[in-house]
SEZA-36824 format. One record per residue (C-alpha): x, y, z; residue number from 1. Coordinates in steps of 0.001 Angstrom, whole numbers, padded with zeros to 6 digits, m for minus. Layout:
BEGIN
+---------+---------+---------+-----+
:       X :       Y :       Z :  nr :
+---------+---------+---------+-----+
:       X :       Y :       Z : NUM :
...
+---------+---------+---------+-----+
***
This chain:
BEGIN
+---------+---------+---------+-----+
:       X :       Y :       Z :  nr :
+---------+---------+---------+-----+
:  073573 : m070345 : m003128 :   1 :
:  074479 : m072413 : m000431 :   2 :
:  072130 : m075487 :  000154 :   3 :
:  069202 : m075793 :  003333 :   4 :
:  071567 : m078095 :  005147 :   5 :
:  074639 : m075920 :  005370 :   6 :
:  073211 : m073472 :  008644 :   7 :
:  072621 : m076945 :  010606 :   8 :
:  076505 : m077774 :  009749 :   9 :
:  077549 : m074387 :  010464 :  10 :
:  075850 : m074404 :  013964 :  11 :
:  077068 : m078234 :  015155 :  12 :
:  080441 : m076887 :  013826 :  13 :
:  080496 : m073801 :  016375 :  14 :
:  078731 : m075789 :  019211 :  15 :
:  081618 : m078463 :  018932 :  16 :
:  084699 : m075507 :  018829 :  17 :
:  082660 : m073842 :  021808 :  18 :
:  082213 : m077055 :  023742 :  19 :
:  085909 : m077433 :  023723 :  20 :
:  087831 : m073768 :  024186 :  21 :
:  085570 : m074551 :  027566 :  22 :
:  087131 : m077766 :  028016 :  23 :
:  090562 : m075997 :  027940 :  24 :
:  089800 : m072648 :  028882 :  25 :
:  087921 : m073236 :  032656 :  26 :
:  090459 : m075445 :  034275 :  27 :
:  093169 : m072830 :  033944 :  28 :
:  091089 : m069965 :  034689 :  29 :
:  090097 : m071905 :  038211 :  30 :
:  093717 : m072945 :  039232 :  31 :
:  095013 : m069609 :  039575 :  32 :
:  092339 : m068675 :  041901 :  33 :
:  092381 : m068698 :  045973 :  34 :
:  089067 : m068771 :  047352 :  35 :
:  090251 : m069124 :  050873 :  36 :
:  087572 : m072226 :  051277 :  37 :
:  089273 : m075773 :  051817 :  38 :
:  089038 : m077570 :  048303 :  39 :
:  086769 : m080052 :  048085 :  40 :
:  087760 : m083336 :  046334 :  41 :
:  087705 : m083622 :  042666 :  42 :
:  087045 : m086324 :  040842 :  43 :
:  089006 : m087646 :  037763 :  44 :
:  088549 : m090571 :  035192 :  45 :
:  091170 : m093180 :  036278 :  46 :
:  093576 : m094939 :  033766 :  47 :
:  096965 : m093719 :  034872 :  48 :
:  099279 : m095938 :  037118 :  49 :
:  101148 : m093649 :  039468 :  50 :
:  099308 : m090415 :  042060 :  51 :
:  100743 : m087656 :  040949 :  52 :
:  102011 : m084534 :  043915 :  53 :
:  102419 : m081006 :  043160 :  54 :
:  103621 : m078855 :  046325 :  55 :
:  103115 : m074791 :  047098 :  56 :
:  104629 : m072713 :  049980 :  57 :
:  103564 : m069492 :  051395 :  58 :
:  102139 : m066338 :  049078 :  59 :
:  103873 : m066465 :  045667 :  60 :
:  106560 : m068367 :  047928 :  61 :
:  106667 : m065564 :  051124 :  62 :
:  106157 : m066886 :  054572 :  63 :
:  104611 : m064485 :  056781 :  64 :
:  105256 : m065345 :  060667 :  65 :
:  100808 : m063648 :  061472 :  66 :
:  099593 : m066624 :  058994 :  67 :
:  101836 : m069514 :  060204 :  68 :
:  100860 : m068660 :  063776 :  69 :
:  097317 : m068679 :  062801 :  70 :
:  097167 : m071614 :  061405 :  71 :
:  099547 : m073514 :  063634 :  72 :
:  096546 : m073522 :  065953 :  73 :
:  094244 : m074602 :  063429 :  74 :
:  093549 : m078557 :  062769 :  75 :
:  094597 : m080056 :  059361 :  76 :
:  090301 : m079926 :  059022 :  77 :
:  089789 : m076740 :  060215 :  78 :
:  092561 : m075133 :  057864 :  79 :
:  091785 : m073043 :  055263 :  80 :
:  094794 : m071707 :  054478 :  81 :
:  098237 : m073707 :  054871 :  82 :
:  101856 : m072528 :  054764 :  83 :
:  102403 : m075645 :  052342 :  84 :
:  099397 : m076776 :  050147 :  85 :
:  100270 : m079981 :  049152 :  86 :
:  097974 : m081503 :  046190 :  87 :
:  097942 : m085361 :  045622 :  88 :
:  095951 : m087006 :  042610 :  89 :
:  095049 : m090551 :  042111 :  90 :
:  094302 : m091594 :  038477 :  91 :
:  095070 : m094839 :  039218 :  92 :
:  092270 : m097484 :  039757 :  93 :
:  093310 : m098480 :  043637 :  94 :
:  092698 : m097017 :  046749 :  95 :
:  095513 : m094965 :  047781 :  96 :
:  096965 : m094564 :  051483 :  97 :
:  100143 : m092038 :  052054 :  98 :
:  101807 : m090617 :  054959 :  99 :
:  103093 : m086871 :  053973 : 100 :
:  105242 : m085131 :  056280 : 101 :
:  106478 : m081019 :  055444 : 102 :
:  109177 : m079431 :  057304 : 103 :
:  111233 : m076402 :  057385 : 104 :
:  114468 : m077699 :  058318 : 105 :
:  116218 : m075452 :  061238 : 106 :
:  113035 : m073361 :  061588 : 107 :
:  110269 : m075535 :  062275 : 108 :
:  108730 : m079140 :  064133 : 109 :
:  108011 : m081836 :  061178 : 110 :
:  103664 : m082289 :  060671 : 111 :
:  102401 : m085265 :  059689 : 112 :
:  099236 : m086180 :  057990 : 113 :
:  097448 : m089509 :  056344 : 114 :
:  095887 : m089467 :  053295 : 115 :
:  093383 : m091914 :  052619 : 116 :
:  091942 : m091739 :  048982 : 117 :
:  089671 : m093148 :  046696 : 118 :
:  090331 : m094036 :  043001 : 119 :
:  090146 : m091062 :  040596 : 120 :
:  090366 : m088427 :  043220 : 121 :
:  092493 : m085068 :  044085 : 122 :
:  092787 : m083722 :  047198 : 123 :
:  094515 : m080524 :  048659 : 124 :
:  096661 : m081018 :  052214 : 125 :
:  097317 : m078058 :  053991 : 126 :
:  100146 : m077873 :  056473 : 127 :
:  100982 : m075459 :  059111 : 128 :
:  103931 : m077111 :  060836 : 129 :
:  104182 : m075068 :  064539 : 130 :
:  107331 : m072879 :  063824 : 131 :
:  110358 : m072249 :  066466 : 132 :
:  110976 : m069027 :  068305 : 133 :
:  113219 : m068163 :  065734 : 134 :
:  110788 : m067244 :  063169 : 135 :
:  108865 : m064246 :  065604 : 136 :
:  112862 : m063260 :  066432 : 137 :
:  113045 : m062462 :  062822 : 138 :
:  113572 : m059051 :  061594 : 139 :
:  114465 : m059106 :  058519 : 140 :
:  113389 : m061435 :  055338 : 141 :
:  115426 : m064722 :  055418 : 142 :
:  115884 : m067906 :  052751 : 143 :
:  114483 : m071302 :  053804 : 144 :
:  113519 : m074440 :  052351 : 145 :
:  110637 : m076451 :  052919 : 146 :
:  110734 : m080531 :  052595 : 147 :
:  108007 : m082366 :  052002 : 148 :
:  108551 : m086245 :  051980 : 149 :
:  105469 : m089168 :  050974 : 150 :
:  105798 : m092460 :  052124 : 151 :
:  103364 : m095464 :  051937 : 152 :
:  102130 : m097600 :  054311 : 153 :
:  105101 : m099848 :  054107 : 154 :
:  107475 : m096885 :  055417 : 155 :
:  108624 : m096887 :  051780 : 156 :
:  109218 : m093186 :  050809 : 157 :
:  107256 : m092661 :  047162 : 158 :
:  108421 : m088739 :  046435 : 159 :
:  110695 : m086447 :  047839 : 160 :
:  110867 : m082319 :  046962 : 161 :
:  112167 : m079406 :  048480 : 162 :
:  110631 : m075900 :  047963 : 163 :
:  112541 : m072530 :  048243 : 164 :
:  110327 : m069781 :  051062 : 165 :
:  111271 : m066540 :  051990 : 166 :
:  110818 : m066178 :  055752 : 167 :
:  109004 : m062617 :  055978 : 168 :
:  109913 : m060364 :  059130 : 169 :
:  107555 : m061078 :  062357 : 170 :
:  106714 : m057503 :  061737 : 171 :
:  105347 : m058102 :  058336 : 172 :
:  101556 : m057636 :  057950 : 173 :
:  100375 : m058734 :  054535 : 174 :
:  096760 : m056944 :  054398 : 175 :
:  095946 : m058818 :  050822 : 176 :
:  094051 : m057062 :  047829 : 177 :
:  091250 : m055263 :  049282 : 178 :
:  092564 : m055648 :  052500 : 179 :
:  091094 : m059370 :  052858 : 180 :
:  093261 : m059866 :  055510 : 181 :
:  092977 : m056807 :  057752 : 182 :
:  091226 : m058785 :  060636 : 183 :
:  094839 : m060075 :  061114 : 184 :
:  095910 : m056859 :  062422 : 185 :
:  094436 : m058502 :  065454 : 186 :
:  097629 : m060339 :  066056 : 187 :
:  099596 : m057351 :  066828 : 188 :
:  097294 : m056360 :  069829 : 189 :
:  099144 : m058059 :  072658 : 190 :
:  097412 : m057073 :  075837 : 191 :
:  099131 : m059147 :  078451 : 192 :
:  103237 : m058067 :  077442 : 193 :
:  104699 : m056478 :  080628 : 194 :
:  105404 : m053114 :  078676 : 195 :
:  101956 : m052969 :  078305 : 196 :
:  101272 : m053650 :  081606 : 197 :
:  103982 : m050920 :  082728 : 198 :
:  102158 : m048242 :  080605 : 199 :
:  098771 : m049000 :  082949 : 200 :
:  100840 : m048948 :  086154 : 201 :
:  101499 : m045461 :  084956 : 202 :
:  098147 : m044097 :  084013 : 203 :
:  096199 : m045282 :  087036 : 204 :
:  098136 : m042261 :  088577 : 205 :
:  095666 : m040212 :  086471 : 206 :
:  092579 : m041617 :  087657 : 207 :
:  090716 : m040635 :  090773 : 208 :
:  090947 : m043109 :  093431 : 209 :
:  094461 : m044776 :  091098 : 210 :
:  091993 : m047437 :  089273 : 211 :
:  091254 : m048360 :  085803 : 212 :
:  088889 : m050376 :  086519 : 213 :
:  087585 : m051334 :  082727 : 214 :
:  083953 : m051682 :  082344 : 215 :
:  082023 : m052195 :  085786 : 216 :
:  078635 : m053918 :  084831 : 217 :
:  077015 : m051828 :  088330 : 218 :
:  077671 : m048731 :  085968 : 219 :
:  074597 : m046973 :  084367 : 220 :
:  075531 : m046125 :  081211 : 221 :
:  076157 : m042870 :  080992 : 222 :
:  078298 : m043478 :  084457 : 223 :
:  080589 : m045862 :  082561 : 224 :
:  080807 : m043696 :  079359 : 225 :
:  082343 : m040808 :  081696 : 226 :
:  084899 : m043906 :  083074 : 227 :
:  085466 : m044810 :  080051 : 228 :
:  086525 : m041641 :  078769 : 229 :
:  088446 : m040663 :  082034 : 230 :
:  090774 : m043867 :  081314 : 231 :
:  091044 : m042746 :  077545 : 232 :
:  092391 : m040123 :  078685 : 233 :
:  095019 : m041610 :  081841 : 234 :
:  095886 : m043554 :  078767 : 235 :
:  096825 : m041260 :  076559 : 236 :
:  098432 : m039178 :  079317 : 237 :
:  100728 : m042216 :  080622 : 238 :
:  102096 : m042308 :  076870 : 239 :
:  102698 : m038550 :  076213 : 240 :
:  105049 : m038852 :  079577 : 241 :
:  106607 : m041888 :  078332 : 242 :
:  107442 : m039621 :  075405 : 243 :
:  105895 : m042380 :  072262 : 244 :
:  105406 : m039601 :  069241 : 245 :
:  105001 : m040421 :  065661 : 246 :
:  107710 : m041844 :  063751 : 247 :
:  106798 : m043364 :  060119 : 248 :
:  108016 : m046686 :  059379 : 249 :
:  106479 : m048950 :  056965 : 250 :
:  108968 : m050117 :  054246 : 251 :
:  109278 : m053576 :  053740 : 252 :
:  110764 : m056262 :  051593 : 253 :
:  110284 : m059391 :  049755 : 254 :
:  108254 : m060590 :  046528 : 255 :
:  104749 : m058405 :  047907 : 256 :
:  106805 : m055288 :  048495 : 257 :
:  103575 : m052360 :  047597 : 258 :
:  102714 : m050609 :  050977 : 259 :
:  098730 : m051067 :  049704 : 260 :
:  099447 : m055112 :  050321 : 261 :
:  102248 : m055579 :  052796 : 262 :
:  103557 : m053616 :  055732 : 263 :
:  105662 : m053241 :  058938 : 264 :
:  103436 : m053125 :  061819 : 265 :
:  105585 : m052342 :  065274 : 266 :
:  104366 : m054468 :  068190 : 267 :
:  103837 : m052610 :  071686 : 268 :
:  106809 : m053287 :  073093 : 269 :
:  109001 : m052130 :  070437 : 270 :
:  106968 : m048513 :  069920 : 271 :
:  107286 : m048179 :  073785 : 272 :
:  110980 : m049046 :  073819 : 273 :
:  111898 : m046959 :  070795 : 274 :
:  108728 : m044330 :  071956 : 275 :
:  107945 : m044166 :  068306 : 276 :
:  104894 : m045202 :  066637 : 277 :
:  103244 : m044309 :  063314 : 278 :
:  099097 : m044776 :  063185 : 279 :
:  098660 : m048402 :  062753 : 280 :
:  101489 : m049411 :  065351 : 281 :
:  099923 : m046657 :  067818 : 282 :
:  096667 : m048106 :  067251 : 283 :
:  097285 : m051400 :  068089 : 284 :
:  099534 : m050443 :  070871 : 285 :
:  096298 : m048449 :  072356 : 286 :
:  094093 : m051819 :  071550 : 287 :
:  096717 : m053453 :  073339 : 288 :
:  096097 : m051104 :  076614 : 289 :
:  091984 : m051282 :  076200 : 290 :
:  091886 : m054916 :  075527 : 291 :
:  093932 : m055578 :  079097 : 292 :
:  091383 : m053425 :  080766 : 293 :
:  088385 : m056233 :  079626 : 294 :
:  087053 : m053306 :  076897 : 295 :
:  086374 : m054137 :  073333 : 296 :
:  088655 : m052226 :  071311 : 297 :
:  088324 : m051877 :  067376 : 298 :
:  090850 : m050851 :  065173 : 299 :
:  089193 : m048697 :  061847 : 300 :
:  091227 : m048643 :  058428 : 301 :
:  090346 : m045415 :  056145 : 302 :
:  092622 : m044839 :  052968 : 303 :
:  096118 : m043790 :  054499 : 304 :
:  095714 : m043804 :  057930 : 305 :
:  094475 : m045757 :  060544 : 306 :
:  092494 : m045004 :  064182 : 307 :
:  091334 : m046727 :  067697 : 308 :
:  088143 : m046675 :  069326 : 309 :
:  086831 : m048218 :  072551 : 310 :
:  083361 : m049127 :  073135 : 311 :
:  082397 : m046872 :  075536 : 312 :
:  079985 : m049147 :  077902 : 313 :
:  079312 : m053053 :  077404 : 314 :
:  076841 : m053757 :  075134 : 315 :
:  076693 : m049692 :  073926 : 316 :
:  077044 : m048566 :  070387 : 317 :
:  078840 : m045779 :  070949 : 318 :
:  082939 : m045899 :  070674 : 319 :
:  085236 : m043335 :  071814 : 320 :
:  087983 : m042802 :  068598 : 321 :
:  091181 : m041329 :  069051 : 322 :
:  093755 : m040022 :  066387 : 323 :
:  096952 : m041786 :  067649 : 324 :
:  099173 : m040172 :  065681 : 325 :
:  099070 : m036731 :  067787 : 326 :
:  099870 : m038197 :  070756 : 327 :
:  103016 : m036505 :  071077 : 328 :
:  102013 : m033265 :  070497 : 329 :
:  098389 : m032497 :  071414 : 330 :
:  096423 : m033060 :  074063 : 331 :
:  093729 : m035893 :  074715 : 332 :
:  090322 : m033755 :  073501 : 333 :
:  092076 : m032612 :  070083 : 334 :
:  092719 : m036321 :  069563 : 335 :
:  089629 : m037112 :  069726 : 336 :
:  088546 : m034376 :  068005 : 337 :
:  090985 : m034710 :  065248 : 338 :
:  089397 : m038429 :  064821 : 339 :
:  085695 : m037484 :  064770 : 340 :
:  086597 : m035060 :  061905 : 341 :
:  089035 : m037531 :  059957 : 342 :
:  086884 : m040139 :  060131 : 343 :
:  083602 : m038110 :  058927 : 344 :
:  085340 : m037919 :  055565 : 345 :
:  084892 : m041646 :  054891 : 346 :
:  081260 : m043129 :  053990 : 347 :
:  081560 : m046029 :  055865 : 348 :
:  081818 : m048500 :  052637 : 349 :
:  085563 : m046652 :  052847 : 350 :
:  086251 : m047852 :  056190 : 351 :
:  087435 : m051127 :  057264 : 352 :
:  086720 : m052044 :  061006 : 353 :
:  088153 : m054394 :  062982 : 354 :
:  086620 : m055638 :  066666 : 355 :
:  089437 : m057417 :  068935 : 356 :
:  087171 : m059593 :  069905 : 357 :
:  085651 : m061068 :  066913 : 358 :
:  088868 : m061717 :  065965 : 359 :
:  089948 : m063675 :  069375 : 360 :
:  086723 : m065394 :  068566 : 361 :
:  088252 : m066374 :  065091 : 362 :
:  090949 : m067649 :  066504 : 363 :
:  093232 : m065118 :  065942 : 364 :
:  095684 : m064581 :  068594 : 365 :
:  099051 : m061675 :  069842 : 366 :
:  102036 : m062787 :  068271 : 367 :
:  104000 : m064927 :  070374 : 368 :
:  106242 : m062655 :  072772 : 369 :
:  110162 : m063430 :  071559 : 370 :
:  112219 : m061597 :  072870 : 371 :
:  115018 : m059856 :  071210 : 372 :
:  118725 : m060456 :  072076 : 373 :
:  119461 : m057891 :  074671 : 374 :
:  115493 : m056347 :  074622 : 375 :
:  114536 : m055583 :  078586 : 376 :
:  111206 : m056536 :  078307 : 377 :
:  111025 : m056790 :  082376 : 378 :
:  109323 : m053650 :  083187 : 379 :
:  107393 : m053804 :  086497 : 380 :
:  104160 : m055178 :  085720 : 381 :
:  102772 : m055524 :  088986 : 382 :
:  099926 : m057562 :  089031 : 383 :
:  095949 : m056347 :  088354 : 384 :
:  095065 : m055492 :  092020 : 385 :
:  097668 : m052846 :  091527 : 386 :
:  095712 : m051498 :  088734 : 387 :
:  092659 : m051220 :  091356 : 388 :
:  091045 : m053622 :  089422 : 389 :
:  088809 : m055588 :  091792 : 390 :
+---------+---------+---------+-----+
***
């Protein structure tokens, strides 16, 4: 019969083995995770006498052109995301003071940054060094290497490492788990490229009067629903004579190769000069075309497939959809038909909308226009009086 005092020994016993699997256990379950906040500095008990670096590049080491141009516009406080995250920790008991520089040789300008840090801390750096023309001429996945050199105050370089990246395709739209990163999509709306501009110069000749005049704030409502519609419409007319139909084309490559994470998105100017878009490049190509007008285009993810709307009068609830997918081979009414019924099979926890404009407001911006060796992106844009836009 064990004796009164053995429970109490038993219990400290467990409370001591539980005390420290969560010692051991809760760092590591924490590193692995990405909450997309900055870190905040950690605090450690000092007693070692050299900082410490650890360096990461891209997603699971894939660079994707959408994020490094986000970010590039970003300040080193603003960030909070980074191409390279570069960690420094200082056991040691002095202050610490390092200049870090990252760089990817032959495909991007060198950032700097100074660190300034107390004893016992850890801090997370996040670089987003602005990237040459190169990278948005990319078409294909390409090998890189990032350098990241530390120095100290006395020009003295401390550590030295070089990372291996692979340089996704401009065209490469990484949506994330849950499609995290769908407001991203944004980037591929480029409203001012002169294709785009070409494709308005053309549907104004569907409009009474030849205008497309966007929203015009001496419009009642129900006025400017009936524009908004009629241009819809001149739209979607201009690119059934330019002859854009569906064409899929999605695959892509590299380490986050599942279509449900990672796809190839066309820009406008390549569906127009191919004339072949699947749904998400068509929708985007049609935000392109409303956003240039001064509407508010959204762009509205549903399992498989993707769609466009347009507010239909500033400030209005109401958005005009349209299935861009049938623009080759039905007429403007069944589009938006055929959208009013696809979409009416999704609650709306199962759709993911995107506004244009929220995401301009984040700070998300078109892709920088590179052109392609031998691409004829001239077209005859004309300039906005042309569009009879006063």
């Amino acid at each position: 019969m064990p004796s009164s005092s053995s429970p109490s020994v038993k219990t400290w016993v467990f409370l001591a083995c539980f005390v420290l699997i969560l010692a051991v256990f809760t760092p590591l379950a924490t590193a692995g995770m990405n909450s997309g906040r900055r870190e905040p500095i950690v605090q450690i008990k000092p007693g070692a006498t050299e900082p410490t670096y650890s360096v990461e590049a891209g997603l699971g080491g894939d660079v994707f052109p959408v994020f490094a141009n986000f970010a590039s516009f970003q300040t080193p406080a603003e960030r909070q995301l980074g191409i390279v995250t570069v960690t420094i920790t200082n056991p040691t008991t002095s202050l610490l003071r390092k200049r870090v520089t990252v760089q990817v040789p032959g495909w991007s300008d060198q950032e700097i940054q100074i660190v300034e840090m107390g004893t016992g801390q850890v801090r997370k750096l996040f670089f987003a060094p602005t990237f040459q023309s190169r990278l948005y001429l990319n078409r294909e996945i390409a090998a890189a290497t990032v350098l990241v050199t530390i120095s100290d105050v006395g020009s003295r370089e401390v550590y030295s490492t070089t990372v291996p990246v692979r340089l996704r395709s401009a065209g490469d739209m990484y949506w994330g788990k849950n499609f995290i990163y769908a407001k991203f999509i944004a980037s591929w709306v480029t409203p001012h490229d002169a294709q785009v501009e070409s494709i308005l110069m053309r549907a104004k000749e569907y409009m009474p009067g030849r205008r497309m005049p966007g929203y015009e704030t001496w419009r009642v409502p129900g006025a400017q629903e009936k524009s908004t519609y009629a241009q819809a419409r001149a739209i979607y007319r201009a690119l059934q004579q330019k002859g854009v139909s569906y064409v899929k084309s999605s695959s892509t490559l590299g380490s986050h190769v599942n279509a449900a994470v990672s796809e190839r998105v066309r820009l406008p100017r390549e569906s127009l000069r191919h004339v072949s878009a699947n749904c998400i490049d068509g929708a985007v190509l049609y935000a392109s075309l409303f956003e240039n007008l001064g509407m508010d285009p959204v762009i509205v993810l549903v399992p498989g497939h993707a769609y466009v709307g347009v507010r239909l009068a500033q400030g209005s609830e109401k958005y005009l959809y349209i299935e861009t997918a049938v623009t080759g081979r039905a007429t403007f009414e069944r589009s938006v038909r055929s959208a009013a019924a696809g979409l009416a099979k999704f609650s709306a926890a199962q759709r993911i909308t995107i506004p244009i404009e929220q995401a301009r407001q984040a700070g998300i911006y078109p892709m920088p226009e590179q052109l392609l060796a031998g691409e004829n992106n001239s077209a005859d844009s004309g300039n906005r009086d042309a569009l009879g836009r006063k």
